[in-house]
MARKOLDREN-419523 format. One record per residue (C-alpha): residue in three letters; x, y, z; residue number from 1. Coordinates in steps of 0.02 Angstrom, whole numbers, plus 50000, padded with zeros to 5 digits. Example, Ala and Ser with C-alpha at 12.3 -4.5 7.8 and 13.67 -1.06 7.14 Angstrom:
residues 2
{atom 'ALA'; {50615; 49775; 50390}; 1};
{atom 'SER'; {50684; 49947; 50357}; 2};
This chain:
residues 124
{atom 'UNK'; {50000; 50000; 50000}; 1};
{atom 'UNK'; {50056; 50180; 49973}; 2};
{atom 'UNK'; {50016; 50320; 50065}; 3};
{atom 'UNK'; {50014; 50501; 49990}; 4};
{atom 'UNK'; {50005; 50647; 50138}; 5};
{atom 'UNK'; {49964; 50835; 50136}; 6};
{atom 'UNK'; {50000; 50935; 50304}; 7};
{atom 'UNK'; {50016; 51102; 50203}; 8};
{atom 'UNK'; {49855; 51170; 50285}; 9};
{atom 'UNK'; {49752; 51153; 50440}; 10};
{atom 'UNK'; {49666; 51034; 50329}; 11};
{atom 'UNK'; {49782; 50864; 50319}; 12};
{atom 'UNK'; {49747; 50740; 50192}; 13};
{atom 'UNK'; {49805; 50559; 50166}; 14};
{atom 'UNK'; {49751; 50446; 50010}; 15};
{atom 'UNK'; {49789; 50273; 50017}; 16};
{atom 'UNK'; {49821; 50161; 49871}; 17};
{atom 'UNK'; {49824; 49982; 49863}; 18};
{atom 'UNK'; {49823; 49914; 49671}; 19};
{atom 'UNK'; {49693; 50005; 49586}; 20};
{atom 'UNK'; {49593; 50057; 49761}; 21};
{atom 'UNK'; {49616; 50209; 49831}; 22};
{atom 'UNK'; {49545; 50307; 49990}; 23};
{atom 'UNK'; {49547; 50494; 50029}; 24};
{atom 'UNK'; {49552; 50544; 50220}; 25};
{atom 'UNK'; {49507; 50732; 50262}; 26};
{atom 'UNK'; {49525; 50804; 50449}; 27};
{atom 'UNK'; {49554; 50957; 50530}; 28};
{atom 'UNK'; {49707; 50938; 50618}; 29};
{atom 'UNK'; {49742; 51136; 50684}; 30};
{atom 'UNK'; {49851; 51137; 50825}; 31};
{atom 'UNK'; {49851; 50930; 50855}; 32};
{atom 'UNK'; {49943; 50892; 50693}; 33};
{atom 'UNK'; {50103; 50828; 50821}; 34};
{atom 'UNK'; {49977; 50741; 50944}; 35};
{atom 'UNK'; {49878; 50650; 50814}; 36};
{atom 'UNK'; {49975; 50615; 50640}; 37};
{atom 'UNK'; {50032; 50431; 50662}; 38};
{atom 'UNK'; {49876; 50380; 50742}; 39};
{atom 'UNK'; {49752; 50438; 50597}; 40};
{atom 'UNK'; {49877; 50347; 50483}; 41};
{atom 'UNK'; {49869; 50169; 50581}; 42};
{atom 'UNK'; {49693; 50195; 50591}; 43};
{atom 'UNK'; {49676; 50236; 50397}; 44};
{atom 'UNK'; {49814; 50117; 50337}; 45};
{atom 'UNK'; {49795; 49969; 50499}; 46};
{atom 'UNK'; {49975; 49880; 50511}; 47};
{atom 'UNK'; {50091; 50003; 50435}; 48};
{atom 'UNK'; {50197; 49885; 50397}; 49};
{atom 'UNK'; {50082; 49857; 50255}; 50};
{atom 'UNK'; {50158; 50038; 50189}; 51};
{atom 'UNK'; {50246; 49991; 50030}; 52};
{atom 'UNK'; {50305; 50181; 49966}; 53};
{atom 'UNK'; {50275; 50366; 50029}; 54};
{atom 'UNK'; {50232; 50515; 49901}; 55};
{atom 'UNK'; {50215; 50657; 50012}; 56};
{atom 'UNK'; {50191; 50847; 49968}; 57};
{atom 'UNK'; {50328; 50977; 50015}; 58};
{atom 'UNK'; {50232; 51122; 49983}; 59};
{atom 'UNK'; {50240; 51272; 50000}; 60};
{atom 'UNK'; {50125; 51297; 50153}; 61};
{atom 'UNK'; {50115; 51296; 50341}; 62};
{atom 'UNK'; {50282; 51296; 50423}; 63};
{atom 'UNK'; {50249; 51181; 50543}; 64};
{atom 'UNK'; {50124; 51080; 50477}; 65};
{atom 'UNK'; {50258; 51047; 50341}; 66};
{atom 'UNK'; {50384; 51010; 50482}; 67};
{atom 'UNK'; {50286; 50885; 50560}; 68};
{atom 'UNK'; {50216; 50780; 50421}; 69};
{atom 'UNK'; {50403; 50781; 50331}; 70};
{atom 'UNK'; {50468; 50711; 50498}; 71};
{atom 'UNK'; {50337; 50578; 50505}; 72};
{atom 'UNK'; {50356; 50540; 50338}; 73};
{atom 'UNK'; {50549; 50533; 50336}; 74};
{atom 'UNK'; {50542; 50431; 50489}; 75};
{atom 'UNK'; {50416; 50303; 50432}; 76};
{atom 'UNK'; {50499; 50280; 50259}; 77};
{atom 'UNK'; {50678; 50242; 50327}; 78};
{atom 'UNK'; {50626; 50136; 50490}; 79};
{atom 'UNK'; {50520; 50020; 50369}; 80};
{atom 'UNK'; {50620; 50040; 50227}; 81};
{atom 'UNK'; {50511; 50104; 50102}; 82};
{atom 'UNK'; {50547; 50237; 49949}; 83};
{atom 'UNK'; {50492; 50434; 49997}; 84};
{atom 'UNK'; {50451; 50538; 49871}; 85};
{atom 'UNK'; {50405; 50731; 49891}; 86};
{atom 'UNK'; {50324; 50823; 49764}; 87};
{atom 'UNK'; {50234; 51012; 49754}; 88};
{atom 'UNK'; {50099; 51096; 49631}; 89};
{atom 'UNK'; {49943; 51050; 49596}; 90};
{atom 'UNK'; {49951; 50846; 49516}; 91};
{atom 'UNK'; {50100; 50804; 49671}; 92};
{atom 'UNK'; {49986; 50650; 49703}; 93};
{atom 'UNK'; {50008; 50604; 49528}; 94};
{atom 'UNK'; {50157; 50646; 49502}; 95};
{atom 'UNK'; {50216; 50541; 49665}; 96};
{atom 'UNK'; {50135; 50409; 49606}; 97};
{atom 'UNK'; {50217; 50393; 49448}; 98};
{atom 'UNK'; {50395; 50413; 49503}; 99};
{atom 'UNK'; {50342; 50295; 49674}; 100};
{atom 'UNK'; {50296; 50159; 49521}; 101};
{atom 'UNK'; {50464; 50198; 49426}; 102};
{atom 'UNK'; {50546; 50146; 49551}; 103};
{atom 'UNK'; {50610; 50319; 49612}; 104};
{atom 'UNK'; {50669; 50337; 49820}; 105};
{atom 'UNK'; {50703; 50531; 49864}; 106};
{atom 'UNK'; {50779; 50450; 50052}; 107};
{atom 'UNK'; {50762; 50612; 50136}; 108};
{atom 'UNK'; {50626; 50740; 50103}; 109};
{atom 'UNK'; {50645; 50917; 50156}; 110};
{atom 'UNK'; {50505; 51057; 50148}; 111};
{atom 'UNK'; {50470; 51168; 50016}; 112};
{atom 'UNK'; {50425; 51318; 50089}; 113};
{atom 'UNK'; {50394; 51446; 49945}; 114};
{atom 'UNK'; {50530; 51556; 49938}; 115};
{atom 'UNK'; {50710; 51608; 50066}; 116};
{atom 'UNK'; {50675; 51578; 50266}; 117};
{atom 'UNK'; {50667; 51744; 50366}; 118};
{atom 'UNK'; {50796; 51716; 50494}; 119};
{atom 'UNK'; {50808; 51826; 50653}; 120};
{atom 'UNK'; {50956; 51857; 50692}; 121};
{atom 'UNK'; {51040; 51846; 50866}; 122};
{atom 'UNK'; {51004; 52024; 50965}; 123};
{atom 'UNK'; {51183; 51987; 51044}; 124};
């Protein structure tokens, strides 16, 4: 089975496809994104170990909600040793899909957050 998950907005998604089935999942995760992630995905998926790939989009969008659901997704990938592939724009899940079924492994994803990071700099 591979999972494909959006935490760009408040509004997290995860599609699961297994052969030609597929499921779309819709919550509101606000400010229990962190808290609840990994359990709405063993619900939706049961045994992850059943997790044969991860497409997962890199944005741009929320900060943290892109934090969180790279770091879940980078951790499930490598501890079950999986492929990871991260994707942005409009046909990601697509687009995921395709390179997921090419074969393709990204190992690490990092966040695409839409343009340079604003960094504060140190007051001392």
């Amino acid at each position: 089975m591979i999972i494909l998950l959006d935490t760009s907005t408040a509004t997290c998604r995860l599609t699961t496809v297994d052969g030609e089935s597929s499921n779309n999942f819709e919550w509101e995760a606000g400010r229990t994104l962190a808290r609840g992630l990994l359990a709405v995905i063993q619900e939706k998926v049961g045994d992850v170990k059943n997790i044969s790939g991860i497409g997962i989009m890199r944005g741009p969008g929320s900060f943290t909600g892109l934090r969180i659901g790279m770091a879940v997704a980078n951790t499930l990938a490598d501890g079950l040793g999986v492929p990871i592939v991260g994707e942005t724009g409009d046909s990601w899940r697509e687009s995921a899909l395709g390179r997921l079924s090419s074969g393709e492994d990204d190992q690490v994803i990092l966040p695409f957050y839409g343009g340079d990071a604003h960094i504060t700099k140190p007051k001392k």
